[in-house]
Backbone as CSV, one residue per row, in Angstrom:
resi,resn,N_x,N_y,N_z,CA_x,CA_y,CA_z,C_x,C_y,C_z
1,UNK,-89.855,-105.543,156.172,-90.705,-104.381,156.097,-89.874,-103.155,156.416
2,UNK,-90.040,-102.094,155.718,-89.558,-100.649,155.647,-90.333,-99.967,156.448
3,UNK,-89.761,-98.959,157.469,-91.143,-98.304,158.033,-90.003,-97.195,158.466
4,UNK,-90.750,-95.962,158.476,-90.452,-94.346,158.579,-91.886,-93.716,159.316
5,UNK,-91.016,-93.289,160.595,-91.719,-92.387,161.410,-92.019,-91.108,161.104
6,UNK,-93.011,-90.269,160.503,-92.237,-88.869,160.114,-93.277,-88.052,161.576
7,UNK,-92.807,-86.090,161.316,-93.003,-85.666,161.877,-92.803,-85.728,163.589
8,UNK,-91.793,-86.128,163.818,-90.921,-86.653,164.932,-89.459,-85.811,165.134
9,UNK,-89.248,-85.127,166.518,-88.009,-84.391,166.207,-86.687,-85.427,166.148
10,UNK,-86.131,-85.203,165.459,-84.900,-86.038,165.617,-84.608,-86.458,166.893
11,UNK,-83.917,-87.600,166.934,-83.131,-88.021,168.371,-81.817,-87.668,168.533
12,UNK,-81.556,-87.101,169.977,-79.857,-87.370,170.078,-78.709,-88.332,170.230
13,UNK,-78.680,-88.836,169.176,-77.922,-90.566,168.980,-76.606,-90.146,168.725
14,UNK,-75.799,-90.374,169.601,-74.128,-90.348,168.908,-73.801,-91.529,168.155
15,UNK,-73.497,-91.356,166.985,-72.704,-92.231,166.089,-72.030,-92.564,166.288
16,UNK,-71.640,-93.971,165.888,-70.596,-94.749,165.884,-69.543,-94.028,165.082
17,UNK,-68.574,-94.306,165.475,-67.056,-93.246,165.071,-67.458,-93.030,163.520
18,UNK,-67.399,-91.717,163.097,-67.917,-91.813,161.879,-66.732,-90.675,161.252
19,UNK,-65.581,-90.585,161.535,-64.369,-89.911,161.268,-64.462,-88.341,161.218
20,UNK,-65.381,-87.706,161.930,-65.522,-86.572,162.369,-63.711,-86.097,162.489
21,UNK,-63.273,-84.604,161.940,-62.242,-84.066,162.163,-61.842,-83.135,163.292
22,UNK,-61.011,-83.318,164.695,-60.911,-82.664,165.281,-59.905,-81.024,165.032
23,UNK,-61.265,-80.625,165.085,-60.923,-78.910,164.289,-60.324,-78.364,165.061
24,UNK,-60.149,-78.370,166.288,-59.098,-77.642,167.525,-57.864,-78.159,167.046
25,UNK,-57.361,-78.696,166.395,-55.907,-78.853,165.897,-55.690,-78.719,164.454
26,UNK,-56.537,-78.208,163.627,-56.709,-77.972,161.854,-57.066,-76.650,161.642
27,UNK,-57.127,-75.928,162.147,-58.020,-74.453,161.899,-58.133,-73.182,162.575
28,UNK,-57.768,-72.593,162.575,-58.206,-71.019,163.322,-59.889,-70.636,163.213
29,UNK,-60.614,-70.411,163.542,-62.187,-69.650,163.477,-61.986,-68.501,163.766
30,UNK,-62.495,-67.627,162.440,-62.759,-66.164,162.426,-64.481,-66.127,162.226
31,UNK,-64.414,-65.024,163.549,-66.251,-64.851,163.800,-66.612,-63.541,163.664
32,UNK,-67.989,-63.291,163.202,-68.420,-61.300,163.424,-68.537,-61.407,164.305
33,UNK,-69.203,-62.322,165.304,-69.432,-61.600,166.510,-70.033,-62.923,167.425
34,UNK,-70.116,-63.387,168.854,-70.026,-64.210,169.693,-69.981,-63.855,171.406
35,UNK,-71.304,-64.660,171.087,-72.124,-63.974,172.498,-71.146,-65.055,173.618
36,UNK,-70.014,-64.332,174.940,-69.198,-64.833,175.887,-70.031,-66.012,176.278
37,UNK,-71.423,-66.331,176.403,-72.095,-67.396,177.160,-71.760,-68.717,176.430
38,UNK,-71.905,-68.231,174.492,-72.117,-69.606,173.825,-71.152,-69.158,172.740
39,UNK,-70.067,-69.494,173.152,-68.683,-69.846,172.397,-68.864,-70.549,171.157
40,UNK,-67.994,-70.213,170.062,-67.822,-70.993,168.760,-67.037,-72.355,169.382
41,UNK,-66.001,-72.369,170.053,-65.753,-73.988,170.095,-67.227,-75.298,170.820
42,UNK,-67.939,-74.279,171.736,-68.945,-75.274,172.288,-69.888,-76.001,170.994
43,UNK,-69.817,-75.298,169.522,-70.298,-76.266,168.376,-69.360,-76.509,167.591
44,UNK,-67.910,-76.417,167.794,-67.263,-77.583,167.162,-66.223,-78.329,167.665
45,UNK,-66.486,-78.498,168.989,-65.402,-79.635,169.948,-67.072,-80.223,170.288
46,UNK,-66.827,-81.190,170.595,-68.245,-82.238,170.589,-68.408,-82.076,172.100
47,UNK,-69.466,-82.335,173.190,-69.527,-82.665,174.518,-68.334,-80.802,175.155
48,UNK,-68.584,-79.702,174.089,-68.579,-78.711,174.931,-69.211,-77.702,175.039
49,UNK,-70.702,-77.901,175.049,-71.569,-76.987,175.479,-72.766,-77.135,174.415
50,UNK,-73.388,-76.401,174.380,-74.666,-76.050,173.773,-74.738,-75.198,172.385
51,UNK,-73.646,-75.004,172.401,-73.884,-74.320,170.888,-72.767,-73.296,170.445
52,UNK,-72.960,-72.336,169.687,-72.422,-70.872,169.684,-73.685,-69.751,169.170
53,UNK,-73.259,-68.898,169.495,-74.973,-67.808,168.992,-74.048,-66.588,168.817
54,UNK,-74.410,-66.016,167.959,-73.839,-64.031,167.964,-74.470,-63.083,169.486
55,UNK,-73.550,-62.563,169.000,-73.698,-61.423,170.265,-74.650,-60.215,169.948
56,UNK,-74.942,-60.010,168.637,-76.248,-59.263,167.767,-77.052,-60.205,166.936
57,UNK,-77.969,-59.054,166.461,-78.823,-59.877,165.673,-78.173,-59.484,164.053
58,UNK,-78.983,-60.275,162.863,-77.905,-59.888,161.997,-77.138,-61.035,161.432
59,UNK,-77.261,-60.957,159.885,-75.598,-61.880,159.589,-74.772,-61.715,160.029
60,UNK,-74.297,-63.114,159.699,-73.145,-63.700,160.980,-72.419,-64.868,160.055
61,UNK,-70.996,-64.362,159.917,-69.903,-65.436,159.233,-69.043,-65.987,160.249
62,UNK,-69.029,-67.160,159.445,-67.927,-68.106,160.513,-66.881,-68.841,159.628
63,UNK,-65.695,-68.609,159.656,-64.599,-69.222,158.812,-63.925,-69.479,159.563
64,UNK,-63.696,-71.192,159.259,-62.562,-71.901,159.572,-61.334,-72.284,158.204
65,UNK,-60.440,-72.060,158.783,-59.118,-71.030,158.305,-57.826,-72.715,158.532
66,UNK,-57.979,-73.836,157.559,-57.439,-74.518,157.817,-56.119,-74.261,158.006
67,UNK,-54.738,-75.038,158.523,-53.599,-74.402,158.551,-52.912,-75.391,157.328
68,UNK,-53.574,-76.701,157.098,-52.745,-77.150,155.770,-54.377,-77.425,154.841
69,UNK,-53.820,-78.276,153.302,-54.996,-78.547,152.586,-55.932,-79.380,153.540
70,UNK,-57.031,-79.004,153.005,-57.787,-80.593,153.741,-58.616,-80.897,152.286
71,UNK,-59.525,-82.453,152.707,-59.991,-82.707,151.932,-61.090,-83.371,152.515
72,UNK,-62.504,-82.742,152.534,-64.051,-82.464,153.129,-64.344,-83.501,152.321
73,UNK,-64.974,-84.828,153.437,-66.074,-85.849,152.503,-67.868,-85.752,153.397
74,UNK,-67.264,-85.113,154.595,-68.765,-84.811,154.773,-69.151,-83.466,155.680
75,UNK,-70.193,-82.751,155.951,-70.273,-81.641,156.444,-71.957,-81.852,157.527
76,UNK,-71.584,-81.349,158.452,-72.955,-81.809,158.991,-73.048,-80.326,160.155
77,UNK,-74.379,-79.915,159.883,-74.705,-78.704,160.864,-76.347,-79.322,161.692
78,UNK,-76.257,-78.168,162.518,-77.318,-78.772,163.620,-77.651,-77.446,163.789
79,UNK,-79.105,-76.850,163.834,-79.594,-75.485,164.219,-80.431,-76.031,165.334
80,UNK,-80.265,-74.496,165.875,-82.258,-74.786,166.794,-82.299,-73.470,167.124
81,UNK,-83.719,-73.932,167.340,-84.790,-72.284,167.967,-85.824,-72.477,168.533
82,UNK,-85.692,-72.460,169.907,-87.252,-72.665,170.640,-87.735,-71.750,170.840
83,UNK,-87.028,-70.419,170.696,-87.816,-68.833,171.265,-88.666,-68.795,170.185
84,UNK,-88.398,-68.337,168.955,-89.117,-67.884,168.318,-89.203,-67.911,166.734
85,UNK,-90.797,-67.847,166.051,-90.637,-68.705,164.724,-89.824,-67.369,163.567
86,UNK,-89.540,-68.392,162.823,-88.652,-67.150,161.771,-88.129,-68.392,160.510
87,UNK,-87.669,-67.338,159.975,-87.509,-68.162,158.513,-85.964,-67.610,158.404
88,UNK,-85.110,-68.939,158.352,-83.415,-68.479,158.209,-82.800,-69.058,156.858
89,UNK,-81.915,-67.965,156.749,-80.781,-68.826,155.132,-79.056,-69.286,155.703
90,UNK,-78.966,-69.809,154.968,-77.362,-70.223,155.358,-77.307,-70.546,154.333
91,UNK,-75.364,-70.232,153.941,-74.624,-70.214,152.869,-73.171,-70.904,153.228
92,UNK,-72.978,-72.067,152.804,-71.980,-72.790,153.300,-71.182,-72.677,151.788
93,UNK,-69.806,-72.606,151.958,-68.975,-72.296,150.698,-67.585,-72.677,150.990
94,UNK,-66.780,-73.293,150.399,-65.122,-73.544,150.497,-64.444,-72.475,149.629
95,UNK,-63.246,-72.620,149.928,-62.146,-72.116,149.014,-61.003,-73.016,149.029
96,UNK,-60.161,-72.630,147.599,-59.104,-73.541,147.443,-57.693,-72.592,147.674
97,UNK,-58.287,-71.332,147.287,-56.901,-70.177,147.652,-57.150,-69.401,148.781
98,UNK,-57.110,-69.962,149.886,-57.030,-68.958,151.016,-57.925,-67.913,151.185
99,UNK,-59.045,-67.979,150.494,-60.044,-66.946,150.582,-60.573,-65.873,149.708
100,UNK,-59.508,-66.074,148.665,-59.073,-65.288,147.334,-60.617,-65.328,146.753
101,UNK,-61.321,-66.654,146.279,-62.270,-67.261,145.423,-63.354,-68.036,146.296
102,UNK,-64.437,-68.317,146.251,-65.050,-69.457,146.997,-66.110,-69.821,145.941
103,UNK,-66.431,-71.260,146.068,-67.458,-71.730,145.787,-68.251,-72.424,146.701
104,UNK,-69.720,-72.280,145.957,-70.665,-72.594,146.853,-71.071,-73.838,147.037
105,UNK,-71.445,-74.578,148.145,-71.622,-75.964,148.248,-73.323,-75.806,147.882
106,UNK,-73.841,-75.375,149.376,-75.464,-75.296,149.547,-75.779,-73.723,150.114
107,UNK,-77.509,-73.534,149.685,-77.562,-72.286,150.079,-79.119,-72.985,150.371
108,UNK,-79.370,-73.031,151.872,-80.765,-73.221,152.139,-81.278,-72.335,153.098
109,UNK,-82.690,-72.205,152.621,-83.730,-71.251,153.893,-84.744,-72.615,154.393
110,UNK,-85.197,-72.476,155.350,-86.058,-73.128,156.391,-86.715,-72.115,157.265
111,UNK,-87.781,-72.812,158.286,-88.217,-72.109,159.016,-88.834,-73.081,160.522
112,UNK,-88.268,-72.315,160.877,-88.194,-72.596,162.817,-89.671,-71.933,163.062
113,UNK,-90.621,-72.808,164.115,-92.227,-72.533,164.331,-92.119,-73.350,165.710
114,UNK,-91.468,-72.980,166.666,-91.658,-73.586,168.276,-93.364,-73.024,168.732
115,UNK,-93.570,-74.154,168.874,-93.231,-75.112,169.958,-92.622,-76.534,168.938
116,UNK,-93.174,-76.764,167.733,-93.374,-78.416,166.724,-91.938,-78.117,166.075
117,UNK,-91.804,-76.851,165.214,-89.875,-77.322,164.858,-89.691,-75.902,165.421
118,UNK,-88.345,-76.897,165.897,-87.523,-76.250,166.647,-85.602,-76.560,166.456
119,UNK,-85.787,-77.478,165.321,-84.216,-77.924,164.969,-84.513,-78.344,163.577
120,UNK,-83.175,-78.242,162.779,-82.604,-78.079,161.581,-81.343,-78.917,161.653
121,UNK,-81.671,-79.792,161.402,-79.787,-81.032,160.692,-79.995,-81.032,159.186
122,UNK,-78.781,-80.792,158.615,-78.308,-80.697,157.328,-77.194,-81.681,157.458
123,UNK,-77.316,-82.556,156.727,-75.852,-83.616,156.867,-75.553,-83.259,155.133
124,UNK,-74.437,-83.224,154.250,-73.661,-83.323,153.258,-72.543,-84.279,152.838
125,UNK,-73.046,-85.002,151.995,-72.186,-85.428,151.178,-71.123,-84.832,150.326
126,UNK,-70.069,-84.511,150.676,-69.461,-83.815,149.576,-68.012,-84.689,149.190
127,UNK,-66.771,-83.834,148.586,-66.158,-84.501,147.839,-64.870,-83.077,147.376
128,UNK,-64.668,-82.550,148.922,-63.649,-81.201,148.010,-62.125,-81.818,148.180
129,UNK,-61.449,-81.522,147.699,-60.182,-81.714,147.211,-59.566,-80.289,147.630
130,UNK,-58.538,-80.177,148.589,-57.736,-78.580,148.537,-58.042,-77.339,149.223
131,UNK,-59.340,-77.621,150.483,-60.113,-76.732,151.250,-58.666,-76.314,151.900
132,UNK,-58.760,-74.628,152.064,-57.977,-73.637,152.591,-58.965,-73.321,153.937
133,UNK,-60.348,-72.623,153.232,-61.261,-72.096,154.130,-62.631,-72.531,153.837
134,UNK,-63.596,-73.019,155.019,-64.712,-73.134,155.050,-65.605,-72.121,155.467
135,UNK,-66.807,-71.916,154.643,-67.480,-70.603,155.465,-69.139,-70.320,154.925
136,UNK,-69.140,-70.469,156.465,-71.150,-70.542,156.825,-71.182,-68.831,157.168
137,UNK,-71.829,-68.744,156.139,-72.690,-67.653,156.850,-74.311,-67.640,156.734
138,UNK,-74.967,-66.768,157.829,-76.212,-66.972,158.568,-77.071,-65.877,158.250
139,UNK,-78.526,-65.988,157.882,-78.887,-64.415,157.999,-79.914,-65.363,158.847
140,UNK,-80.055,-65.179,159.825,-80.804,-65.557,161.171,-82.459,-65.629,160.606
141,UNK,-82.751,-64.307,160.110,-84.399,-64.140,159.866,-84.158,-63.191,158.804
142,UNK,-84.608,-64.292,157.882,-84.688,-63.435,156.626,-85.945,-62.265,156.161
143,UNK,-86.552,-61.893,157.351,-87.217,-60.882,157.259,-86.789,-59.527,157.630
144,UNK,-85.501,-59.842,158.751,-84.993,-58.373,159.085,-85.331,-58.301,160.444
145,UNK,-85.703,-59.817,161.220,-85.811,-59.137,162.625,-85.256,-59.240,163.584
146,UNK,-85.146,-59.008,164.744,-83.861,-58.888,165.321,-83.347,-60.326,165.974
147,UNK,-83.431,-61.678,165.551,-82.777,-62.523,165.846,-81.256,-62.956,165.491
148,UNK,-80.629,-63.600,166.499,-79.695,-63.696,166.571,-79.331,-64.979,166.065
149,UNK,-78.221,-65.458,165.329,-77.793,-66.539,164.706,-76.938,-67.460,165.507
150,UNK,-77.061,-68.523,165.180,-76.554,-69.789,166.253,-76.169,-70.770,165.808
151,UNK,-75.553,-71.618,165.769,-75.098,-73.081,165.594,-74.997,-73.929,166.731
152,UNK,-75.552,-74.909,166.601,-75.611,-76.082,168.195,-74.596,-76.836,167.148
153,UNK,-74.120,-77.374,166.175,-73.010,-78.161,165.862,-72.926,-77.892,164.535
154,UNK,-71.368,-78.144,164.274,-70.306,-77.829,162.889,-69.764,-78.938,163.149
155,UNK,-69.966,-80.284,162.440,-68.521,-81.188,162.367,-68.209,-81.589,160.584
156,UNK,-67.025,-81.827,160.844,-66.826,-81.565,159.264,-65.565,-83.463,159.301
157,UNK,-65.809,-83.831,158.255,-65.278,-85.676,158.121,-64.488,-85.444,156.756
């Protein structure tokens, strides 16, 4: 028998080694902006902290700036928002020349309604060949209001 729970927030289950890339030795991160409390490495070194968030409200890019080719077979992000409901987009995109060109992987909007959702996992299948640069960018609330953009996890396989 098959059986699916829905309407249930996800659990926090660490996976069995699932070849996650340690990005503190592959990459530089260039940020607009990063609030001192919640650092860009606390969402992409695993077990260091809670997230990263901007220091304004506002789009918000994040490029990781490999130092040789790589080659992306999976991409996995983790949002959340318990303050407050809003409707967000993200634009995840590679390049093969250093930043010259990019193409787009995914471009999704959702919407965060705390207290019931309050988190967003996007896992990807992908298949790039020759990544220079990876790059998420955020428009927090696509209405224009003053929330601030965040990532609780970036791991990339």
């Amino acid at each position: 028998m098959r059986k699916r729970i829905v309407n249930q927030e996800p659990q926090n289950v660490a996976p069995v080694d699932r070849g996650w890339l340690g990005l503190q030795g592959l990459a530089q991160v260039e940020l607009t902006s990063e609030d001192a409390a919640y650092p860009i490495e606390a969402a992409l070194i695993p077990s260091a902290g809670s997230g990263w968030r901007a220091a304004q409200a506002g789009e918000q890019t994040i490029r990781l700036l490999f130092d040789q080719l790589q080659r992306l077979m999976r991409i996995q992000l983790l949002f959340h928002e318990d303050q407050q409901a809003r409707s967000q987009e993200f634009v995840l995109r590679w390049s093969p020349d250093g930043g010259q060109s990019y193409r787009e992987i995914v471009r999704q909007q959702y919407n965060f309604s705390p207290p019931a959702v309050t988190r967003e996992l996007e896992d990807y299948a992908v298949d790039l060949f020759g990544v220079t640069v990876l790059e998420l960018r955020i428009v927090p609330d696509i209405s224009g209001g003053d929330a601030r953009a965040s990532v609780t996890q970036l791991r990339i396989a």
